[in-house]
PyMOL CGO cylinders between C-alpha atoms (Angstrom):
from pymol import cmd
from pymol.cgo import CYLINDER

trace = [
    CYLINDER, -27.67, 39.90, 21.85, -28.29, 38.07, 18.41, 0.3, 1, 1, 1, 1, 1, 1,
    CYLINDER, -28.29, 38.07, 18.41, -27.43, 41.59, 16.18, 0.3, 1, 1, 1, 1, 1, 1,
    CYLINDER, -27.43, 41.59, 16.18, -24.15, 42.19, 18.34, 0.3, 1, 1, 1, 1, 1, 1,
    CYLINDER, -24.15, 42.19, 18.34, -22.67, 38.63, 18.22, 0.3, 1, 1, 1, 1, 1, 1,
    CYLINDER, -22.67, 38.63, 18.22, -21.37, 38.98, 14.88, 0.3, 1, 1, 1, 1, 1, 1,
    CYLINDER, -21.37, 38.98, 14.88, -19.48, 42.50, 15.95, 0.3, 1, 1, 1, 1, 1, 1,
    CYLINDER, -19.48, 42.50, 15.95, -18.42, 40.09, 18.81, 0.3, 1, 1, 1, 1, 1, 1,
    CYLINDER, -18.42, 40.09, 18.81, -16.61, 37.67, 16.75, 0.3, 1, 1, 1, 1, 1, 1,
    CYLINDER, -16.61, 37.67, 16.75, -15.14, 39.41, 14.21, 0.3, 1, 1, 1, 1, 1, 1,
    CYLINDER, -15.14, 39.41, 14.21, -13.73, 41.77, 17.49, 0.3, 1, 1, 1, 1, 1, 1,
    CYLINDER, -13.73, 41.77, 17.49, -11.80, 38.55, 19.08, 0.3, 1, 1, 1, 1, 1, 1,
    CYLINDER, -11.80, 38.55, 19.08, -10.90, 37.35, 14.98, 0.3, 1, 1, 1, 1, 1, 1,
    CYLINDER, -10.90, 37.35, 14.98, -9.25, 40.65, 14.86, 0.3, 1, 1, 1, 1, 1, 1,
    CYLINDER, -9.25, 40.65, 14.86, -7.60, 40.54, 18.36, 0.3, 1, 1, 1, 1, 1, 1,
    CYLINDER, -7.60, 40.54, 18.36, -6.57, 36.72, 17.65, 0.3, 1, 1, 1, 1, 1, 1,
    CYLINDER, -6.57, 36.72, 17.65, -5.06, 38.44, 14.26, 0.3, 1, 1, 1, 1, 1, 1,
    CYLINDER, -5.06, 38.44, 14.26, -3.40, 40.89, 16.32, 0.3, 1, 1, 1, 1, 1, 1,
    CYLINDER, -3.40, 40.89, 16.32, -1.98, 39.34, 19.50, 0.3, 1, 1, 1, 1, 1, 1,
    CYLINDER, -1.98, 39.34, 19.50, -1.10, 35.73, 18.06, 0.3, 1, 1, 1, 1, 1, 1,
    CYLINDER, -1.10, 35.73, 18.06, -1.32, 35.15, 14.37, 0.3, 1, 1, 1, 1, 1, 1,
    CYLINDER, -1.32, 35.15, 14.37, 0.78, 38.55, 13.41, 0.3, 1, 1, 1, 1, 1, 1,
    CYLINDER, 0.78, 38.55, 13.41, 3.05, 37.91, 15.87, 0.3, 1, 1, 1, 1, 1, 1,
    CYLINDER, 3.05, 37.91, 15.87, 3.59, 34.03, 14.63, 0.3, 1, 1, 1, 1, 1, 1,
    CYLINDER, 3.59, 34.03, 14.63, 3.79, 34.67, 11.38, 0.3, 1, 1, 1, 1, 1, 1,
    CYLINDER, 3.79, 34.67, 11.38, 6.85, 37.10, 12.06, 0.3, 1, 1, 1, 1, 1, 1,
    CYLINDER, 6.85, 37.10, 12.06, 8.46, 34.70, 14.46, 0.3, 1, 1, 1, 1, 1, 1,
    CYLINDER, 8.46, 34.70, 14.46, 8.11, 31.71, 11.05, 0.3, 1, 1, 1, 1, 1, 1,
    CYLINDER, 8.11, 31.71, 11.05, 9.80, 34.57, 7.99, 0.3, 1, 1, 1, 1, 1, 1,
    CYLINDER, 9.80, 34.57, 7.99, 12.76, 35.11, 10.82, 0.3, 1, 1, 1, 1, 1, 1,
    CYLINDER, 12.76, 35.11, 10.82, 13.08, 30.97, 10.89, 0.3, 1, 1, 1, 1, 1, 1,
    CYLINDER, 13.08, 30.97, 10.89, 12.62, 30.56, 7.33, 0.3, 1, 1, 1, 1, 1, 1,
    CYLINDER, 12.62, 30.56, 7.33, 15.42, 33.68, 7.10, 0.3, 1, 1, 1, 1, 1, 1,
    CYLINDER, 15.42, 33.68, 7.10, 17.95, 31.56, 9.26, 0.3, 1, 1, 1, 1, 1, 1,
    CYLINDER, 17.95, 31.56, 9.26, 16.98, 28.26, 7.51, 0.3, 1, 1, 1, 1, 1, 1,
    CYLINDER, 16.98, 28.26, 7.51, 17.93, 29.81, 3.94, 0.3, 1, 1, 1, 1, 1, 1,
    CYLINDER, 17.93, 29.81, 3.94, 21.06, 31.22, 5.86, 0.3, 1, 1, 1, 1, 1, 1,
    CYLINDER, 21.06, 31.22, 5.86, 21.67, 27.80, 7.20, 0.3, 1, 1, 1, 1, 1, 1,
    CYLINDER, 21.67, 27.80, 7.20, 21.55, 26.30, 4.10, 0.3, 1, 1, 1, 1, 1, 1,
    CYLINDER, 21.55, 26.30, 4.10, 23.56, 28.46, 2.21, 0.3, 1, 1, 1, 1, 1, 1,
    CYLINDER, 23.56, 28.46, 2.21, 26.02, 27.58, 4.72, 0.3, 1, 1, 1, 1, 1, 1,
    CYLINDER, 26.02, 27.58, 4.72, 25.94, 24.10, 3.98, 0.3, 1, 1, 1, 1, 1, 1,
    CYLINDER, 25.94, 24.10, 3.98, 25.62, 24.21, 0.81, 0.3, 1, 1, 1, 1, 1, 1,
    CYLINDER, 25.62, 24.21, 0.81, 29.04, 26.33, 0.49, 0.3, 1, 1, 1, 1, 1, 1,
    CYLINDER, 29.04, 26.33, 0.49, 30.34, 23.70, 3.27, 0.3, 1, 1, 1, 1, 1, 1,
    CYLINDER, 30.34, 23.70, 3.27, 29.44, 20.80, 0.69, 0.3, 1, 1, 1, 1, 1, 1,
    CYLINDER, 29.44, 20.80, 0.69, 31.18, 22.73, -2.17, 0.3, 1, 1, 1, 1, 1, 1,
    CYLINDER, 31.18, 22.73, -2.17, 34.56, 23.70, 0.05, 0.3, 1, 1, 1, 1, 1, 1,
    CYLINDER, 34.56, 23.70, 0.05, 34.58, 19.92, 1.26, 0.3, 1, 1, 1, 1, 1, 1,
    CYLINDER, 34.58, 19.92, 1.26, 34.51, 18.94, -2.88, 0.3, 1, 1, 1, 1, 1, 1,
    CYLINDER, 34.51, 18.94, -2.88, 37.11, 21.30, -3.69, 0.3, 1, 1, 1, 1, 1, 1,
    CYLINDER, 37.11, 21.30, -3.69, 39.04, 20.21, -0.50, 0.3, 1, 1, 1, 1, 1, 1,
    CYLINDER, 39.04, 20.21, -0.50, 38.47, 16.43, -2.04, 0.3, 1, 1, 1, 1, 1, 1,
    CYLINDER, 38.47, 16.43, -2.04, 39.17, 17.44, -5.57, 0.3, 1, 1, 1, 1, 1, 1,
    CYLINDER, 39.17, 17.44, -5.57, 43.02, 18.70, -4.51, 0.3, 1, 1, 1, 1, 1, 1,
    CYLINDER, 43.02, 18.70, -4.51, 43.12, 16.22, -2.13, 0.3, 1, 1, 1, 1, 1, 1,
    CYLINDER, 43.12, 16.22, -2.13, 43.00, 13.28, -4.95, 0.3, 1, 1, 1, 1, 1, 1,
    CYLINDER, 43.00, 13.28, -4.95, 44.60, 15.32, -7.36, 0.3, 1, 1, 1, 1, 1, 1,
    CYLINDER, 44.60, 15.32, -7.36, 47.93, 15.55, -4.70, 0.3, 1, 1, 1, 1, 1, 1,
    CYLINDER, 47.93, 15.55, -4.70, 47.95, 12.17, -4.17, 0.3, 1, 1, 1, 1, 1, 1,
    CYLINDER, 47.95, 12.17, -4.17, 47.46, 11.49, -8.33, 0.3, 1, 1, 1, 1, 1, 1,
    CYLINDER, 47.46, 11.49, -8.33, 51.23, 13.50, -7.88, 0.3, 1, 1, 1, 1, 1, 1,
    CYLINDER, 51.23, 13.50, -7.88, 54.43, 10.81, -8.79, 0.3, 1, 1, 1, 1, 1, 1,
    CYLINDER, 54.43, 10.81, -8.79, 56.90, 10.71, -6.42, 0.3, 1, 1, 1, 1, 1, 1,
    CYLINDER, 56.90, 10.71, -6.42, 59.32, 12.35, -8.73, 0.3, 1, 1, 1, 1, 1, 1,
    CYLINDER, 59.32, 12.35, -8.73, 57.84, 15.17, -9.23, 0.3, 1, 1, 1, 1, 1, 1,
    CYLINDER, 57.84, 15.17, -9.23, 57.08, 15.50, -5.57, 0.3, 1, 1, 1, 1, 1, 1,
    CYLINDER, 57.08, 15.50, -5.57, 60.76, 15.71, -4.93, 0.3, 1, 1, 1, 1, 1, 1,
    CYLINDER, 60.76, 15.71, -4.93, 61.26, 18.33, -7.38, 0.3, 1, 1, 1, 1, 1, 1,
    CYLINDER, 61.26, 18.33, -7.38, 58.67, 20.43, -5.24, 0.3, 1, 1, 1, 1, 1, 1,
    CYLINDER, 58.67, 20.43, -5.24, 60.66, 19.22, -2.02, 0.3, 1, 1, 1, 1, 1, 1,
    CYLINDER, 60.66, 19.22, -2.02, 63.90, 20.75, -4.19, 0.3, 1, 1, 1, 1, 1, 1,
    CYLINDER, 63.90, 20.75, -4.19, 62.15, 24.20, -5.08, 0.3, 1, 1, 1, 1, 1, 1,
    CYLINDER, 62.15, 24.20, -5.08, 60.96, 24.89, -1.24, 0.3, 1, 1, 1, 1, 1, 1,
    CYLINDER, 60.96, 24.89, -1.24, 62.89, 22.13, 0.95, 0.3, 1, 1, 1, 1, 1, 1,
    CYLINDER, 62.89, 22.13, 0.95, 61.61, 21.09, 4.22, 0.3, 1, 1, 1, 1, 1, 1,
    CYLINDER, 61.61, 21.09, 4.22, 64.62, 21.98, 6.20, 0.3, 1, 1, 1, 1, 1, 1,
    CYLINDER, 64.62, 21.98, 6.20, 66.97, 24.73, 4.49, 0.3, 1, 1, 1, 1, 1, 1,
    CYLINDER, 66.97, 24.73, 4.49, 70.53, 23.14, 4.41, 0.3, 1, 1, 1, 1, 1, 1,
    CYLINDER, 70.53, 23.14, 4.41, 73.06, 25.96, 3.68, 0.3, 1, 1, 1, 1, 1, 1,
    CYLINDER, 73.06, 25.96, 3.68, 76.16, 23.32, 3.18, 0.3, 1, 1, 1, 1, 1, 1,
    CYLINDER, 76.16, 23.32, 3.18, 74.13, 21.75, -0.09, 0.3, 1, 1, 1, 1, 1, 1,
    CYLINDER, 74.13, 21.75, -0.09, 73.08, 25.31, -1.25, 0.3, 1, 1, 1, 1, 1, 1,
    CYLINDER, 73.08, 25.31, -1.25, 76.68, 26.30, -0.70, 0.3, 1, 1, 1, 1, 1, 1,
    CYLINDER, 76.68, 26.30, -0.70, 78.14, 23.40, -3.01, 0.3, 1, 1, 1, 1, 1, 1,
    CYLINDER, 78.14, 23.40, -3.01, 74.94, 24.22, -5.46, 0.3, 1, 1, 1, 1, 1, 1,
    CYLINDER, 74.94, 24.22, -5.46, 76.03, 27.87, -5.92, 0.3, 1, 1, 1, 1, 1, 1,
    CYLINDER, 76.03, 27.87, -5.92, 79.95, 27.08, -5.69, 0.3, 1, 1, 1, 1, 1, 1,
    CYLINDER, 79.95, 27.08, -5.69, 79.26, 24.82, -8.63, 0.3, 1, 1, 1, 1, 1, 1,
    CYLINDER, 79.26, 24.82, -8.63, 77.60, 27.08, -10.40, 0.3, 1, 1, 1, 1, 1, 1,
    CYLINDER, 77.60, 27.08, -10.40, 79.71, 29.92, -9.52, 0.3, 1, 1, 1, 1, 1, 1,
    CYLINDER, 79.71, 29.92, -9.52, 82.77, 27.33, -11.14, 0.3, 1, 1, 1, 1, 1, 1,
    CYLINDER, 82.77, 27.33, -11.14, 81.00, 26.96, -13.99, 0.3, 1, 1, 1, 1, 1, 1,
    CYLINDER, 81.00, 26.96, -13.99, 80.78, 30.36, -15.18, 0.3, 1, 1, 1, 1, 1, 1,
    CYLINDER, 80.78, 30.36, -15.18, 84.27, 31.64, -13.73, 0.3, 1, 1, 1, 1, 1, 1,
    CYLINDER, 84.27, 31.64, -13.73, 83.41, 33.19, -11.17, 0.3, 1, 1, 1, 1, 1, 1,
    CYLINDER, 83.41, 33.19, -11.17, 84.85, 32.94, -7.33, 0.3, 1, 1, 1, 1, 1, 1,
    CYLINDER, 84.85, 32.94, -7.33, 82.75, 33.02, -4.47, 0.3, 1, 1, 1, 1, 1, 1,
    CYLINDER, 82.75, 33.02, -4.47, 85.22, 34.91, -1.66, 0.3, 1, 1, 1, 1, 1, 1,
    CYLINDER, 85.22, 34.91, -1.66, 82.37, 34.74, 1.43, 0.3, 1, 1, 1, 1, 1, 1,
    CYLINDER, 82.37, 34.74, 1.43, 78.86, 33.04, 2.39, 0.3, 1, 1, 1, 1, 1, 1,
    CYLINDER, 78.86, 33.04, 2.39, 76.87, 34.04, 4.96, 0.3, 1, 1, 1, 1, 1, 1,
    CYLINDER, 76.87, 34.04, 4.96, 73.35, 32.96, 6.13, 0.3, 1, 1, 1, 1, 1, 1,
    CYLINDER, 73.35, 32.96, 6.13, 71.28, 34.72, 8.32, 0.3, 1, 1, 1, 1, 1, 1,
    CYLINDER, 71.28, 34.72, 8.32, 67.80, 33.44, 8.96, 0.3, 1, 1, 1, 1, 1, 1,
    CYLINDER, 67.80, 33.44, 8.96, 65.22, 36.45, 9.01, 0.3, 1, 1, 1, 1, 1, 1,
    CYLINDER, 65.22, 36.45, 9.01, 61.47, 36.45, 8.25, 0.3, 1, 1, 1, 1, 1, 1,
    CYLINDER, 61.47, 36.45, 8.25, 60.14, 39.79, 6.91, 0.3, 1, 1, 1, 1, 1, 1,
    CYLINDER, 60.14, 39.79, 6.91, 56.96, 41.16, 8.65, 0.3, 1, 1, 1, 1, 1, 1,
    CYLINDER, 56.96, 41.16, 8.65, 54.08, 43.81, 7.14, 0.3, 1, 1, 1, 1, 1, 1,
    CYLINDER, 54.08, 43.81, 7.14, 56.01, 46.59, 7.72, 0.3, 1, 1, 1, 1, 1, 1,
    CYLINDER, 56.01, 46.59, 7.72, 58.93, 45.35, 5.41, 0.3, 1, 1, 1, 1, 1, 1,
    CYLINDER, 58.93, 45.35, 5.41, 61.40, 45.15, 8.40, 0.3, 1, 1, 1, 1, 1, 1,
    CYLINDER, 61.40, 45.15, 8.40, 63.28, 41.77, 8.92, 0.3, 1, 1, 1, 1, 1, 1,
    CYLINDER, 63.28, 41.77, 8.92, 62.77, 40.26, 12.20, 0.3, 1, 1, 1, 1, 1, 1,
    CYLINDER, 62.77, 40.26, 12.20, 64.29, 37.10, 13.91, 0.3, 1, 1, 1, 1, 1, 1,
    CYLINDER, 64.29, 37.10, 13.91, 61.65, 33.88, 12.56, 0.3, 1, 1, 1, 1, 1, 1,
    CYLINDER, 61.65, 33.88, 12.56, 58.44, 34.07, 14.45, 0.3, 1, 1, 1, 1, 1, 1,
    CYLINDER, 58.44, 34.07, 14.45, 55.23, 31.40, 14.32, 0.3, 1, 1, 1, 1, 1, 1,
    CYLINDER, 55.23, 31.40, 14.32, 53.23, 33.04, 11.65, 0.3, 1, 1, 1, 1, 1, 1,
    CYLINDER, 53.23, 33.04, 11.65, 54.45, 32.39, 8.62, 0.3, 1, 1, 1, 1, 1, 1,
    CYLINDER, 54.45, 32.39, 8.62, 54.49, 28.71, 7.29, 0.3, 1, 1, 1, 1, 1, 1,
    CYLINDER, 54.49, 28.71, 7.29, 58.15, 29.03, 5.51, 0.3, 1, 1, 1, 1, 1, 1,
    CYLINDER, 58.15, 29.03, 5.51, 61.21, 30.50, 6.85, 0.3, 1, 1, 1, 1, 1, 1,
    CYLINDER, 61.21, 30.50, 6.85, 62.99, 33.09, 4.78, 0.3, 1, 1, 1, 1, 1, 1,
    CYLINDER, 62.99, 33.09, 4.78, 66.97, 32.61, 4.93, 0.3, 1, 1, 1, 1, 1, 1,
    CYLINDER, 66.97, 32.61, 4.93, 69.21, 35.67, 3.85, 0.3, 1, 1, 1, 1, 1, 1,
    CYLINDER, 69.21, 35.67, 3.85, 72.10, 34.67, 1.59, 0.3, 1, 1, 1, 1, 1, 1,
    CYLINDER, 72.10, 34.67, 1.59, 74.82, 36.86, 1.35, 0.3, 1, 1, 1, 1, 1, 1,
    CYLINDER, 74.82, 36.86, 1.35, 77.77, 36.23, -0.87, 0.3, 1, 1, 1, 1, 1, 1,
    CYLINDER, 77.77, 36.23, -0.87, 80.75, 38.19, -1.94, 0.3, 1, 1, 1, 1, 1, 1,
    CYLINDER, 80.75, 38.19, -1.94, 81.91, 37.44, -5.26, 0.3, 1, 1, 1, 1, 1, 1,
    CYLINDER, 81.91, 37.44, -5.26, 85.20, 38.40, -8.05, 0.3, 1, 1, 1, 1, 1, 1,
    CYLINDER, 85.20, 38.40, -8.05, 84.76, 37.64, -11.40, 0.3, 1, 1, 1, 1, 1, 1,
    CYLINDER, 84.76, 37.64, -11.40, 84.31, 39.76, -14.97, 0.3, 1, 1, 1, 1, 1, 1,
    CYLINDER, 84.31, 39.76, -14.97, 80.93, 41.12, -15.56, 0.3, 1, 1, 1, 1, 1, 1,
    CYLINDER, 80.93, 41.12, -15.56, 79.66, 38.88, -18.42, 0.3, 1, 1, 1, 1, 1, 1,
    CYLINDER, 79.66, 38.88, -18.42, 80.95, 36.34, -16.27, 0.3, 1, 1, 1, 1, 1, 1,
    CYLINDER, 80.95, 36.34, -16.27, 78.79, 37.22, -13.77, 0.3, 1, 1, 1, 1, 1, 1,
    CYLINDER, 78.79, 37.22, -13.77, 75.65, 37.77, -15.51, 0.3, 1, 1, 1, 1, 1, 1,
    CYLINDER, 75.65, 37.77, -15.51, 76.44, 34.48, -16.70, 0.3, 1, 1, 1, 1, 1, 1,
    CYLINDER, 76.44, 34.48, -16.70, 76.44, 33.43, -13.45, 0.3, 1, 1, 1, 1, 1, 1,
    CYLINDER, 76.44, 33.43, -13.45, 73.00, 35.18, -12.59, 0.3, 1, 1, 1, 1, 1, 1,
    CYLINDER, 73.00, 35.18, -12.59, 71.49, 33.86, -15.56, 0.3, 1, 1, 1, 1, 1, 1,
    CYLINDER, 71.49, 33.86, -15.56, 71.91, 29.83, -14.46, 0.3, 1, 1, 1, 1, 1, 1,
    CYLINDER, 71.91, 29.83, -14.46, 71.20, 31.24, -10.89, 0.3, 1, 1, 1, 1, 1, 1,
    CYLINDER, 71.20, 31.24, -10.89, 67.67, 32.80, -12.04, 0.3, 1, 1, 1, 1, 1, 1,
    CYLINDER, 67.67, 32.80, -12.04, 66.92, 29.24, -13.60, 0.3, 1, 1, 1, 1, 1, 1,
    CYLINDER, 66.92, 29.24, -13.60, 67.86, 27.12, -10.53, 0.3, 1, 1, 1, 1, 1, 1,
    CYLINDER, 67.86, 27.12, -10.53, 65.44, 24.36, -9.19, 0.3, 1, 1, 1, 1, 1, 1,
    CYLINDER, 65.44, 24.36, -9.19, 65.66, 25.96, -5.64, 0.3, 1, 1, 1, 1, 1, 1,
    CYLINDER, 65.66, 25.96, -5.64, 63.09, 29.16, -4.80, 0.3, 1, 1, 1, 1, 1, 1,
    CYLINDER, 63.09, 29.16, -4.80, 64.90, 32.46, -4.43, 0.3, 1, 1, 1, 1, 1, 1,
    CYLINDER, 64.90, 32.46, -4.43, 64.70, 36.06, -4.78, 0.3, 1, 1, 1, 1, 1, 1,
    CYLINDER, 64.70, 36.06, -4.78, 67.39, 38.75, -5.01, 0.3, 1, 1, 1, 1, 1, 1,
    CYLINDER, 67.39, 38.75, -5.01, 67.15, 40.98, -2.68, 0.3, 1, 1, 1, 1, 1, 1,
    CYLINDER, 67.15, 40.98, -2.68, 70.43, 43.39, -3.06, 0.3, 1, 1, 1, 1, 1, 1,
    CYLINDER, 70.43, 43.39, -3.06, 73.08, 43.48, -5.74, 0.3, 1, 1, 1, 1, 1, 1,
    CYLINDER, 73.08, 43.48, -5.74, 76.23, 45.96, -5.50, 0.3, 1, 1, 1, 1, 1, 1,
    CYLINDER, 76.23, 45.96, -5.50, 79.03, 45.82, -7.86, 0.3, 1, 1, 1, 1, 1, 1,
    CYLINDER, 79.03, 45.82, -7.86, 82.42, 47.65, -7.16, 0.3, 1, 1, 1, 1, 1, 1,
    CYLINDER, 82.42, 47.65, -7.16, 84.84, 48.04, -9.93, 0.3, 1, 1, 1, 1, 1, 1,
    CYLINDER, 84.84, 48.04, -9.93, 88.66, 47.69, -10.73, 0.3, 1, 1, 1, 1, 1, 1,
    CYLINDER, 88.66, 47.69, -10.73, 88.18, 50.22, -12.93, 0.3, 1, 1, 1, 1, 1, 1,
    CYLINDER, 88.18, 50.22, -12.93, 91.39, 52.00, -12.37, 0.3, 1, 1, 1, 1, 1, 1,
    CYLINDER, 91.39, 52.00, -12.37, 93.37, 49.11, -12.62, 0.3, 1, 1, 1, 1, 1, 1,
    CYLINDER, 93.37, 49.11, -12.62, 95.68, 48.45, -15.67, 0.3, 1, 1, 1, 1, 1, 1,
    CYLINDER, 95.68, 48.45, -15.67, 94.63, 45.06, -16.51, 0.3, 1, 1, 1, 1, 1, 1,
    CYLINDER, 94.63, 45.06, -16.51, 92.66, 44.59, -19.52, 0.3, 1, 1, 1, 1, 1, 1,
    CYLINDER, 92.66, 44.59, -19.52, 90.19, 42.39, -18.13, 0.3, 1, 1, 1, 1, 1, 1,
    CYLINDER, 90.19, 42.39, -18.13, 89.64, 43.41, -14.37, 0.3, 1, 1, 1, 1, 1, 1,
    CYLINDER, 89.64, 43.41, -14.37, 87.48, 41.51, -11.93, 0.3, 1, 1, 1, 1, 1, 1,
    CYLINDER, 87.48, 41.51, -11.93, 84.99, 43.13, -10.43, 0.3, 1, 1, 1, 1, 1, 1,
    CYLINDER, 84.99, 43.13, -10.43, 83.77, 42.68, -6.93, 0.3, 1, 1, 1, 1, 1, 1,
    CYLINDER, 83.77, 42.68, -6.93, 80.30, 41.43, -6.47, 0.3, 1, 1, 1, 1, 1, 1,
    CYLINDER, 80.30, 41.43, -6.47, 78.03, 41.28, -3.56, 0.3, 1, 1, 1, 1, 1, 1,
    CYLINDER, 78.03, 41.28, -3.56, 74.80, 39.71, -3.65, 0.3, 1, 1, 1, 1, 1, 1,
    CYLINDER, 74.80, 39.71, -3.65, 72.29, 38.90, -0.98, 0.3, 1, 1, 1, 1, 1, 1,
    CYLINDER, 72.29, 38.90, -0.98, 69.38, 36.39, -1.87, 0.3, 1, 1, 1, 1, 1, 1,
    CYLINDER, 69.38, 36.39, -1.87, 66.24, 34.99, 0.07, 0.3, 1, 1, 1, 1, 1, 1,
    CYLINDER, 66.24, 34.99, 0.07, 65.83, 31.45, -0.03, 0.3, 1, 1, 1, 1, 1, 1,
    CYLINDER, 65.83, 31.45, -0.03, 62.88, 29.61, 0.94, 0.3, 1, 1, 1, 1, 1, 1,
    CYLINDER, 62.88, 29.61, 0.94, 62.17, 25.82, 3.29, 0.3, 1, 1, 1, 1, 1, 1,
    CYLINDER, 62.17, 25.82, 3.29, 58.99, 24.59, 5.17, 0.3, 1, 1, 1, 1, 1, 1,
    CYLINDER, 58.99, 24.59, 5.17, 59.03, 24.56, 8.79, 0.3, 1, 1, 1, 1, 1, 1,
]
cmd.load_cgo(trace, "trace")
């Protein structure tokens, strides 16, 4: 029995190996695996929550004046009676006479068609439309102070239709334009 007991030990070392020790050390690389995960994850967490802190205390290092500037580019409530004065005066300025305003609140979806406002967008889009008379240089006058107003807005349509067969040496021209404004919800 003394020449086989050493066969017999290394036979349960080797069955040990295979049924518990194999089988453990698997089960600790799939836990170290999720701890490095894990800690990846907080170490991104800790870097978002610095960034996060970083604009935080830079937005409050903002004045007050210049926060109202931001409140005039996208407002927090769209008020079409002030934009209407804002782009009368403007119009006045540079000769030209606004005939019609109209505002239509739209929001455009993906597919590029306008929809009535829905819930997932965090602005509301409002569609200007105004119909104009004035000479051309005039009015590119006109667009030029409009393109450097406080206020966000894109064009979104411009057709011109022309007195051309008039007699008068300077003739108006009739301008509509359509814009998209911009306000918070």
């Amino acid at each position: 029995m003394k020449p086989l007991l050493p066969f017999i030990i290394i036979g349960i070392c080797i069955g040990m190996y295979f049924l518990y020790i194999s089988p453990a050390i698997t089960e600790v690389q799939v836990l170290s695996d999720q701890k490095a995960e894990y800690n990846d994850v907080l170490n991104k967490a800790n870097e978002i929550k610095e960034k996060r802190d970083t604009i935080s205390s830079t937005y409050n290092n903002i004045s007050s004046s210049d926060l109202e500037r931001l409140g005039k580019i996208v407002p927090a409530k769209f008020n079409s009676v002030l934009f209407a004065k804002d782009v009368n005066d403007l119009a006045s300025k540079n000769g030209v006479t606004i005939k019609s305003f109209k505002e239509t609140v739209a929001r455009a979806n993906n597919s590029g068609d306008i929809t009535l406002e829905s819930e997932s967008m965090p602005y509301i889009e409002t569609i200007i439309t105004l119909s104009l008379a004035g000479q051309y240089r005039q009015f590119m006058n006109f667009l030029a102070e409009l393109e450097t107003n406080i206020q966000l807005m894109d064009v979104i349509s411009l057709s011109i239709n022309s007195n051309a067969g008039q007699k008068v040496v300077e003739s108006q021209s009739q301008y509509t334009l359509e814009l998209k404004t911009y306000s918070l919800r």
